[in-house]
py3Dmol code that shows the C-alpha trace and the ligand (Angstrom):
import py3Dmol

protein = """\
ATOM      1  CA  UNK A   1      -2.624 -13.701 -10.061  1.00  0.00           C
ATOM      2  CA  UNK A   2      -5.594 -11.663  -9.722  1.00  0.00           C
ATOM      3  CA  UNK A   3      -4.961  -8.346  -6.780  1.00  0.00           C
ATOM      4  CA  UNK A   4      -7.193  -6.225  -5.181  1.00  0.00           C
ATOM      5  CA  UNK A   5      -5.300  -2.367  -4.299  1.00  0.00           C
ATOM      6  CA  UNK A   6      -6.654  -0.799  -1.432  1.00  0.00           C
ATOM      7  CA  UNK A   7      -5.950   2.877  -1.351  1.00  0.00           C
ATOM      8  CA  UNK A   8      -6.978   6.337   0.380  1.00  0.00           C
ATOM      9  CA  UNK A   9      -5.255   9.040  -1.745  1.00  0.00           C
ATOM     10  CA  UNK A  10      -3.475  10.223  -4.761  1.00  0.00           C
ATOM     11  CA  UNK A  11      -2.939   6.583  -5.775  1.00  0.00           C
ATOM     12  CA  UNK A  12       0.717   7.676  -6.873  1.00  0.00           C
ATOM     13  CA  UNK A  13       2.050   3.777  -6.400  1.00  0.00           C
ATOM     14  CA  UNK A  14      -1.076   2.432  -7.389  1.00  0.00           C
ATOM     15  CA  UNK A  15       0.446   4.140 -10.659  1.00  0.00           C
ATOM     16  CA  UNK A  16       3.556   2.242 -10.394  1.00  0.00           C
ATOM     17  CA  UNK A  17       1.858  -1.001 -10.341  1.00  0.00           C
ATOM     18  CA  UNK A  18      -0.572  -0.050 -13.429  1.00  0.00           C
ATOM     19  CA  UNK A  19       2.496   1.239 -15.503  1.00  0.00           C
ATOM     20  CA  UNK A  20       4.849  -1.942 -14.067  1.00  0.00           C
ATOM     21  CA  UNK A  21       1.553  -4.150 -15.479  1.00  0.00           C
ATOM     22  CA  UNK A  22       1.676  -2.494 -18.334  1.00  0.00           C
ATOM     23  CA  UNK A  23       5.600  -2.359 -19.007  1.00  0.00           C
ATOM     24  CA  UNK A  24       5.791  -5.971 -18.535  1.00  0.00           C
ATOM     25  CA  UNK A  25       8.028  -5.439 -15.398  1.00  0.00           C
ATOM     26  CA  UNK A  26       5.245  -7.118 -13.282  1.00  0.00           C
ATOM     27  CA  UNK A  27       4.321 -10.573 -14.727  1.00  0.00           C
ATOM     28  CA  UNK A  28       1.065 -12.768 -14.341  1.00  0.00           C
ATOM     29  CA  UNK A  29      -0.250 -10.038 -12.124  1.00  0.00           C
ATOM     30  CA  UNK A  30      -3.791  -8.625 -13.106  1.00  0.00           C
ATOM     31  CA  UNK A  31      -5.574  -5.600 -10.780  1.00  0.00           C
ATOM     32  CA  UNK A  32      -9.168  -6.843 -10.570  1.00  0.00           C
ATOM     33  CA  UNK A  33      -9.927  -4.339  -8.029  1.00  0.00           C
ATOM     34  CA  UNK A  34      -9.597  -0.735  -6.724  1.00  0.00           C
ATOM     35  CA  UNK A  35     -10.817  -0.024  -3.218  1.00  0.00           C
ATOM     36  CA  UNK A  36     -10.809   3.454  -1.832  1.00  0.00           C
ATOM     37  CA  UNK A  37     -11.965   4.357   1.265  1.00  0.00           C
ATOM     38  CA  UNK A  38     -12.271   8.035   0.410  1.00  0.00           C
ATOM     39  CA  UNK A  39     -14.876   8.991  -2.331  1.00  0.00           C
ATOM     40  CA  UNK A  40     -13.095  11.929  -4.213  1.00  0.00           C
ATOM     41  CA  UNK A  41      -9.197  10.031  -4.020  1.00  0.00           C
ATOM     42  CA  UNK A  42      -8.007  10.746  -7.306  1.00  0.00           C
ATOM     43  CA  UNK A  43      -6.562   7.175  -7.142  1.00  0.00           C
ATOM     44  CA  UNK A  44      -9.875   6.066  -8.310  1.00  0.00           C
ATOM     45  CA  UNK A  45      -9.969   7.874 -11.434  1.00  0.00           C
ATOM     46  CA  UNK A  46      -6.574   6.338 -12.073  1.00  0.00           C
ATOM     47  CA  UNK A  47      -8.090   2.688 -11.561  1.00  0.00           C
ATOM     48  CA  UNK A  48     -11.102   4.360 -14.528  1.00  0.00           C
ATOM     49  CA  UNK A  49      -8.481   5.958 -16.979  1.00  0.00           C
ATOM     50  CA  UNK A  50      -6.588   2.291 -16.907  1.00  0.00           C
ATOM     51  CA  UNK A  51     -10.185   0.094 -17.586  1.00  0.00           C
ATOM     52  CA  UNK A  52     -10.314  -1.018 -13.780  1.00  0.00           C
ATOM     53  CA  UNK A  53     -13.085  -1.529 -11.693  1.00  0.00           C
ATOM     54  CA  UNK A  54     -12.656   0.863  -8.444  1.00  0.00           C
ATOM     55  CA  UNK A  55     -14.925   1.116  -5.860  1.00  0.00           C
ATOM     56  CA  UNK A  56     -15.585   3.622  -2.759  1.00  0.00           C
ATOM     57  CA  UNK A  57     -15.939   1.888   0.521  1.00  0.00           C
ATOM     58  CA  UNK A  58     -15.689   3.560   3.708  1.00  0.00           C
ATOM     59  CA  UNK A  59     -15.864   1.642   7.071  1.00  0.00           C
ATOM     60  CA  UNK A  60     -18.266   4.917   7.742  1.00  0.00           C
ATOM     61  CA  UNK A  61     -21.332   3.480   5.746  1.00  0.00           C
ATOM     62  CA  UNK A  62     -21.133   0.368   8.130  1.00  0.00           C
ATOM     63  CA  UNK A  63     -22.884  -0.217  11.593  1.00  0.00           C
ATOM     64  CA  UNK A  64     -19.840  -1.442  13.146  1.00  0.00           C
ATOM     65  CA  UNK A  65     -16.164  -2.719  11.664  1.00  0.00           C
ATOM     66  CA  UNK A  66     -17.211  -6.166  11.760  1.00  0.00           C
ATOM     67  CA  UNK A  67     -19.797  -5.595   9.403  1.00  0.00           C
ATOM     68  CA  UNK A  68     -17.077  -3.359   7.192  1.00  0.00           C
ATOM     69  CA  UNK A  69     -14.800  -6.586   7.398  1.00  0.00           C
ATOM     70  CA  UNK A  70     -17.282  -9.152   6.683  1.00  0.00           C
ATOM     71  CA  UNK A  71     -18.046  -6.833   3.246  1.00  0.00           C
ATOM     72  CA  UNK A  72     -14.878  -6.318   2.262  1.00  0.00           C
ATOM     73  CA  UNK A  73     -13.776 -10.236   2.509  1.00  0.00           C
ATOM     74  CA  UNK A  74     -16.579 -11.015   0.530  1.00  0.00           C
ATOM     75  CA  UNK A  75     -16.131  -8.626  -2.415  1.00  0.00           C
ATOM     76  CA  UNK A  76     -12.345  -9.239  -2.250  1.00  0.00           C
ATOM     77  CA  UNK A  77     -12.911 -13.167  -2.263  1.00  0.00           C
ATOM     78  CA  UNK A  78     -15.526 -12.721  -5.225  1.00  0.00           C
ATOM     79  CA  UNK A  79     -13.496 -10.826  -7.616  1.00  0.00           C
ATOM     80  CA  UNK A  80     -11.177 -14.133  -7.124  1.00  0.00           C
ATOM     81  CA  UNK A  81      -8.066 -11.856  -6.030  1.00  0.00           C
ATOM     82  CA  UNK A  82      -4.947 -13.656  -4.236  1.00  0.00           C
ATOM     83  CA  UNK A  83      -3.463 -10.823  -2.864  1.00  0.00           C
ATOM     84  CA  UNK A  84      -4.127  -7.293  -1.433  1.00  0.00           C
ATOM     85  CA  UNK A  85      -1.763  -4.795  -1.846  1.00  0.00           C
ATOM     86  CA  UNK A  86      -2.377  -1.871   0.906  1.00  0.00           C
ATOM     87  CA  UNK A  87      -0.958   1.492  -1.456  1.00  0.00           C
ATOM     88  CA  UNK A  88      -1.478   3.798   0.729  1.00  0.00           C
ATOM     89  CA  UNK A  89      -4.550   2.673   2.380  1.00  0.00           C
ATOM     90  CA  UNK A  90      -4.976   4.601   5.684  1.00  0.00           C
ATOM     91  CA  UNK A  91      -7.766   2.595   7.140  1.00  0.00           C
ATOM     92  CA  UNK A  92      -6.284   0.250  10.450  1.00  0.00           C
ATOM     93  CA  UNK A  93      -7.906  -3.138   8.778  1.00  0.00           C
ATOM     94  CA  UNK A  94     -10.238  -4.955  10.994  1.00  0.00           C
ATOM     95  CA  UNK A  95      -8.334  -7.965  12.808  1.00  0.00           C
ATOM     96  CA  UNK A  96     -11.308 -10.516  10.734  1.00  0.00           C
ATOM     97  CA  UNK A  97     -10.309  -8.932   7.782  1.00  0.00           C
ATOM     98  CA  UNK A  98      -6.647  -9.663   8.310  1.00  0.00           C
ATOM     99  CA  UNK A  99      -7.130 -13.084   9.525  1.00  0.00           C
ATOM    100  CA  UNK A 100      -9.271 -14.152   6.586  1.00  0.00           C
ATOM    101  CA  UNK A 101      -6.339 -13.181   3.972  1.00  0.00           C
ATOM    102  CA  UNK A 102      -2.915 -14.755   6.280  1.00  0.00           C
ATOM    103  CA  UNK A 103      -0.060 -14.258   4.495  1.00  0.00           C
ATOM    104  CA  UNK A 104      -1.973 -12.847   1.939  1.00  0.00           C
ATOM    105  CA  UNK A 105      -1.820  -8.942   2.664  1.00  0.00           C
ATOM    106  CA  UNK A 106       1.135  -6.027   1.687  1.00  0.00           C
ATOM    107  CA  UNK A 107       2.013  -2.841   2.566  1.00  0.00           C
ATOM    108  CA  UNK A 108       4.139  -0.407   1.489  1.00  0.00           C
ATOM    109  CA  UNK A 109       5.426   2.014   4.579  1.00  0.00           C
ATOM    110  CA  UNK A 110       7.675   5.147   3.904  1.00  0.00           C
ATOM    111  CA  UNK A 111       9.955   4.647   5.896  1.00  0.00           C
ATOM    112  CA  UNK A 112      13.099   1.936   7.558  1.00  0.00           C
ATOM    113  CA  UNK A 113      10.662  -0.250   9.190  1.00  0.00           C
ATOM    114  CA  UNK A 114      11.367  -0.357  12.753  1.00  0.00           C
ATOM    115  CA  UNK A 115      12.013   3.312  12.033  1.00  0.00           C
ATOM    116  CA  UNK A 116       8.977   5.639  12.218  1.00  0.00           C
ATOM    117  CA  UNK A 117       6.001   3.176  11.841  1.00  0.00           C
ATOM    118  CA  UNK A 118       3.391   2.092  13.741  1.00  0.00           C
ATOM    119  CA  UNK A 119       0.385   3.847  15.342  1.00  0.00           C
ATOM    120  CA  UNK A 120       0.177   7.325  14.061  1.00  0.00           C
ATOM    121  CA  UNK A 121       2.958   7.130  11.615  1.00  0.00           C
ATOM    122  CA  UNK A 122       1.632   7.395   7.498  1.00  0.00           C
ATOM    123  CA  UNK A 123       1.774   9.555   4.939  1.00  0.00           C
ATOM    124  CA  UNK A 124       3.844  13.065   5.263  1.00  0.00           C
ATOM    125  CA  UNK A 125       4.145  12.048   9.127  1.00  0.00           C
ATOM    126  CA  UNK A 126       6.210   9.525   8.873  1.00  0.00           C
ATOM    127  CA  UNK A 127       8.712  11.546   6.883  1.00  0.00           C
ATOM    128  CA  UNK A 128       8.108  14.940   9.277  1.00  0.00           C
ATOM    129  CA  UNK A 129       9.049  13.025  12.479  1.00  0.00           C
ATOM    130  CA  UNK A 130      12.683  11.295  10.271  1.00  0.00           C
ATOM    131  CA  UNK A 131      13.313  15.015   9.662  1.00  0.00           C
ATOM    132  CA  UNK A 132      12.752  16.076  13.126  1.00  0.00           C
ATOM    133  CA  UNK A 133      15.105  13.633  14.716  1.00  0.00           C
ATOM    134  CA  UNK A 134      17.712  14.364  12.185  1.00  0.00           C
ATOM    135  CA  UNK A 135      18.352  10.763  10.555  1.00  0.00           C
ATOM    136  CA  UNK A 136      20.868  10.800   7.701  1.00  0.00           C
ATOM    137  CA  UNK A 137      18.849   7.704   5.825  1.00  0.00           C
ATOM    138  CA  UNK A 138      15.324   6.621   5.272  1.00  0.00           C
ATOM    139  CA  UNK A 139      13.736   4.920   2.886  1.00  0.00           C
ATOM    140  CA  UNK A 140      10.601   2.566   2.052  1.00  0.00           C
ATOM    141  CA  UNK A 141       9.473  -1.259   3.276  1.00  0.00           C
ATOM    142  CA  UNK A 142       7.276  -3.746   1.974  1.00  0.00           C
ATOM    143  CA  UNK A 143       5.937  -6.144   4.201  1.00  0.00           C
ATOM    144  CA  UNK A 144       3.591  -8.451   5.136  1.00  0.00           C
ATOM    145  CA  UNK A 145       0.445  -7.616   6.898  1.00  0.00           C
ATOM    146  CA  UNK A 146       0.066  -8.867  10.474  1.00  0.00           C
ATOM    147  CA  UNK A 147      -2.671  -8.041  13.380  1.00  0.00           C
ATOM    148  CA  UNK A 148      -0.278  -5.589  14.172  1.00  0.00           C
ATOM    149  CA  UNK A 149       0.515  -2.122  12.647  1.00  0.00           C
ATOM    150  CA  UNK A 150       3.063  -1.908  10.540  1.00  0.00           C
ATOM    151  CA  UNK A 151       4.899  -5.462  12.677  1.00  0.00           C
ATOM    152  CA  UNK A 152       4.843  -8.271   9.886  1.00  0.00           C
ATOM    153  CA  UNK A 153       7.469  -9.814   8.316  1.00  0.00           C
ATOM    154  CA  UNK A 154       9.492  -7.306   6.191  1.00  0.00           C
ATOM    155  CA  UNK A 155       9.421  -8.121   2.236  1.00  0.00           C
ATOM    156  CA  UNK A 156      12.065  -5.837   1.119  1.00  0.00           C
ATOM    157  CA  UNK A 157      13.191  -2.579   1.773  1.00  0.00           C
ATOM    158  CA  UNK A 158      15.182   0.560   0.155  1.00  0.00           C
ATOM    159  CA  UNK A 159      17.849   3.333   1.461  1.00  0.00           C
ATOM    160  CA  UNK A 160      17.000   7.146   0.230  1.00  0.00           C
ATOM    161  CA  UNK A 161      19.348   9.781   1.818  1.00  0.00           C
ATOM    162  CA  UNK A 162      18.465  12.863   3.259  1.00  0.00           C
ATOM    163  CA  UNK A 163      19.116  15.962   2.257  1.00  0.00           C
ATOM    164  CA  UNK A 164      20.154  19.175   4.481  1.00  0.00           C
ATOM    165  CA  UNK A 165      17.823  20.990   2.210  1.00  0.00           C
ATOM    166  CA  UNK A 166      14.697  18.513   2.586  1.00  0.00           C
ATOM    167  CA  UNK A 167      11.365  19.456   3.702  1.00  0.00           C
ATOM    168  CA  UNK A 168       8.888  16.948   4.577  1.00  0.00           C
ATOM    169  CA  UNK A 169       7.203  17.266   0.869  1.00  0.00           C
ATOM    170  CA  UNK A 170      10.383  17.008  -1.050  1.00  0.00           C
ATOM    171  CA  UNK A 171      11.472  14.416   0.886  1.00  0.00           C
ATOM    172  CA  UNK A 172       8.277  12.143   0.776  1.00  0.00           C
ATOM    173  CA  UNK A 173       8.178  12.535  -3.032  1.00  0.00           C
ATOM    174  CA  UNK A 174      11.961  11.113  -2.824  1.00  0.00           C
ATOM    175  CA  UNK A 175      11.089   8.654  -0.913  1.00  0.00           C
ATOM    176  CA  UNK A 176       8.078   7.453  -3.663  1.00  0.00           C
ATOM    177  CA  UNK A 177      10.308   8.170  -6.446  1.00  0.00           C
ATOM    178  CA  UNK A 178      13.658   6.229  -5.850  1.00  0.00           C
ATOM    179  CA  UNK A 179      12.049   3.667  -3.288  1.00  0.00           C
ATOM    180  CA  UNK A 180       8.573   2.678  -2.794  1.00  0.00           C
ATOM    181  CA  UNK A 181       7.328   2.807  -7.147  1.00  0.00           C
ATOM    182  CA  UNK A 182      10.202   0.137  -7.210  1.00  0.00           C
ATOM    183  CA  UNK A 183      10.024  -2.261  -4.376  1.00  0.00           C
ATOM    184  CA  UNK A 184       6.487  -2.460  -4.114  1.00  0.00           C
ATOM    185  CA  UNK A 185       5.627  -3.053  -7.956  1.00  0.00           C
ATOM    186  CA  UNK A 186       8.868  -5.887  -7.715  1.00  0.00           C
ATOM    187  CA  UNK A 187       7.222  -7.641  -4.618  1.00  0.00           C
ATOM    188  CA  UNK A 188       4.108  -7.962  -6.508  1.00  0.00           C
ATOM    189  CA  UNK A 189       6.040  -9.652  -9.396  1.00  0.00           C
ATOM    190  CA  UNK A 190       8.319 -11.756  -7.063  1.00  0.00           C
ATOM    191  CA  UNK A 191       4.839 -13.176  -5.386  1.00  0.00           C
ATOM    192  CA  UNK A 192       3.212 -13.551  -8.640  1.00  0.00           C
ATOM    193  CA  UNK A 193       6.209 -15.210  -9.921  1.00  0.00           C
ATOM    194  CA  UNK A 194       6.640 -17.882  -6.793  1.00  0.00           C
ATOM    195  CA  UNK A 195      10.089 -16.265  -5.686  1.00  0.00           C
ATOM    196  CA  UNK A 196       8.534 -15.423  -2.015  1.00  0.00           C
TER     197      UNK A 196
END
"""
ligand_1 = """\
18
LIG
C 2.790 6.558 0.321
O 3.932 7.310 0.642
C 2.712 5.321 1.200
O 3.959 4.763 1.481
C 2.078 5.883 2.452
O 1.079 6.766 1.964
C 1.529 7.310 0.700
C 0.418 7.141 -0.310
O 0.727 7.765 -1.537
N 1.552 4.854 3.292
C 1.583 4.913 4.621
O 1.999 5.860 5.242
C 1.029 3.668 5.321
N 1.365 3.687 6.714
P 0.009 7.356 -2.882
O -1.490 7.408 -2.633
O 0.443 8.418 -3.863
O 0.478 5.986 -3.284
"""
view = py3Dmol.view(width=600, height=400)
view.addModel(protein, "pdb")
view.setStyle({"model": 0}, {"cartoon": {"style": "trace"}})
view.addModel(ligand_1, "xyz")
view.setStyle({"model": 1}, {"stick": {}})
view.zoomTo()
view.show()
């Protein structure tokens, strides 16, 4: 199975899928693909130190998002990829876009999914706000990708407990360590594998 990873940052779980590719816990799974829509993310020089094509593409250097859409399906459906794996990608995909790849799309989101999700909720946000009200347990989902944000059909998720001593950083990195770089690399391989 041939996957495209769309991404906006550090590309830490775009790691985890590399090294779980590499480590043989991810089967007949192949990256074909790196999109980032930020130039500079250093998860495109982790796509060029493991021999993968990565490419900057910003809805920015597009007329309108339709146009960004229409791109995007095209180079996704040419590089022959089956599934897109959002890893942090921070760009609200075009409803076209989404349409085009049904059942087809994954995210990971850092947190309990209904928990803290939705507009407004990624990255260090999501785990600021779980501090803020005080909950005891978070943790990561993976899920499919719907019209809606963050509102598709939940893949798998994990528990990480809080800490009186957290801070939104340590907490995040957590969060990435004992959750997301292990359920998202395993849905890949449970796809890939026919068990979903
Ligand atoms: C991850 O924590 C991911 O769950 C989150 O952004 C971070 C990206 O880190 N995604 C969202 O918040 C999506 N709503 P990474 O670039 O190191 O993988």
């Amino acid at each position: 199975m041939k996957i495209a990873v769309l991404v906006s940052g550090g590309g830490t779980n775009l790691q985890a899928i590399i090294d779980a590719i590499a480590s043989g816990k991810i089967t007949n799974t192949e990256i074909a693909l790196v999109i980032s829509n930020k130039e500079g993310a250093y998860a495109l020089e982790r796509a060029k130190n493991a021999g993968i094509e990565g490419r900057f593409i910003s809805p920015k250097q597009y007329t309108d998002k339709e146009a960004y859409s229409q791109d995007m399906i095209k180079i996704i459906k040419d590089a022959g990829c089956e599934l897109i794996v959002l890893a942090g990608f921070l760009v609200v995909l075009p409803e076209s876009f989404v349409n085009a790849f049904e059942g087809k799309i994954i995210n990971i989101h850092p947190s309990l999914i209904p928990s803290f999700c939705g507009d407004g909720f990624y990255g260090l946000k999501v785990h600021e706000k779980a501090l803020e009200r005080g909950v005891k347990v978070t943790g990561a989902t993976v899920h499919y990708v719907d019209s809606g944000t963050d509102t598709g059909p939940i893949i798998n998720q994990k528990a990480v407990y809080v800490k009186p001593s957290d801070t939104p950083e340590i907490l995040q990195k957590r969060v990435m360590e004992e959750a997301e770089w292990i359920i998202l690399p395993q849905a890949i391989d449970d796809i890939a594998n026919h068990r979903i």
